[in-house]
C-alpha positions as CSV (number, residue, x, y, z in Angstrom):
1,X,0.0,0.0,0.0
2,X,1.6,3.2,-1.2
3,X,0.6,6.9,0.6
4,X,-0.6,7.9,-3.4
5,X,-3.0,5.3,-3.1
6,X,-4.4,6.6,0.6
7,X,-4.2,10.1,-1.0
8,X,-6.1,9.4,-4.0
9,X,-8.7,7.9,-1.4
10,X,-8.8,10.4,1.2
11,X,-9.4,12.9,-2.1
12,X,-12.1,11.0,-3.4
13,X,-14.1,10.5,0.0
14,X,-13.8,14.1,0.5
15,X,-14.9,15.0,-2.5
16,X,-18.2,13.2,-1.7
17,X,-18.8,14.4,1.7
18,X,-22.3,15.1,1.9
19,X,-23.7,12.8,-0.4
20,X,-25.6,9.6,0.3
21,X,-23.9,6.1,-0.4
22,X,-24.4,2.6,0.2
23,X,-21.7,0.9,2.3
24,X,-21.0,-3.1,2.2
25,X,-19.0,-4.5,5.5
26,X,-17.1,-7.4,5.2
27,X,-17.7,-8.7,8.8
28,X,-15.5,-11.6,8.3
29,X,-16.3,-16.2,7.6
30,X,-18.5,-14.8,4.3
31,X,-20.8,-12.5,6.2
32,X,-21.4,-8.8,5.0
33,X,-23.7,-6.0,6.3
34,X,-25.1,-3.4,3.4
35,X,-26.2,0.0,4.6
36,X,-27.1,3.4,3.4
37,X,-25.8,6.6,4.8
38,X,-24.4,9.8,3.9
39,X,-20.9,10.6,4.5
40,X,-20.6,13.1,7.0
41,X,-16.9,14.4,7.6
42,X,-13.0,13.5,6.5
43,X,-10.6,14.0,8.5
44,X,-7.1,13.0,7.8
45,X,-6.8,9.5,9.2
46,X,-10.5,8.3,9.1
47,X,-14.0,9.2,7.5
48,X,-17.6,8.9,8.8
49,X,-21.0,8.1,7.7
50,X,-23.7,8.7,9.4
51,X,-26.2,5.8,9.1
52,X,-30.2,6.2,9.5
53,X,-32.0,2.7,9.9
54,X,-35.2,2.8,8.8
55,X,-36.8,1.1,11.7
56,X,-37.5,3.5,14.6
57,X,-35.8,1.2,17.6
58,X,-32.6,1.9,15.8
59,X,-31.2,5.1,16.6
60,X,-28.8,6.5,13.8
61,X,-25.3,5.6,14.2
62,X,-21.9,7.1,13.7
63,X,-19.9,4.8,11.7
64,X,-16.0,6.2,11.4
65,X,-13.6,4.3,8.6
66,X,-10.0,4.4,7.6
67,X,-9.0,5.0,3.8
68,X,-7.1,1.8,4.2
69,X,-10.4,-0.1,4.7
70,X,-11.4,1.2,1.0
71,X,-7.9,-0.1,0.4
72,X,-8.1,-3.6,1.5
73,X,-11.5,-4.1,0.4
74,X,-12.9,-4.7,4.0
75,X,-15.6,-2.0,3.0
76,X,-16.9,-1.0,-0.4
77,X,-18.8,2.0,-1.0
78,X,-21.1,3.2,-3.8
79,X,-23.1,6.3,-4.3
80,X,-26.7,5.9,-4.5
């Protein structure tokens, strides 16, 4: 992993900040969560969505990421 690849990352997630996207976890032994949320900041080191379920016992969450996660595939993101 190379620091042009995180940069070309963090520029990318930044550039969407405030736009809605679908995230897909890999939670590890074949199991994967899909949400929607909207990315809410980016900070140097980490990014966050902020992630409305639709049921109402669910309050919305705060997820926070690293670029490298993009990186190594342990979440992938497309807008919606």
């Amino acid at each position: 992993m190379q620091q042009t690849d995180i940069s070309k990352v963090r520029a990318s997630v930044h550039q969407q900040c405030g736009r809605k996207v679908m995230i897909q976890l890999d939670r590890g032994r074949n199991k994967f969560d899909i949400q929607e949320g909207i990315i809410q900041n980016a900070y140097p080191s980490v990014f966050t969505i902020l992630v409305d379920d639709k049921r109402e016992e669910n309050p919305p969450q705060l997820l926070s990421f690293s670029y490298s996660d993009i990186i190594t595939r342990d979440i992938r993101m497309t807008l919606c």
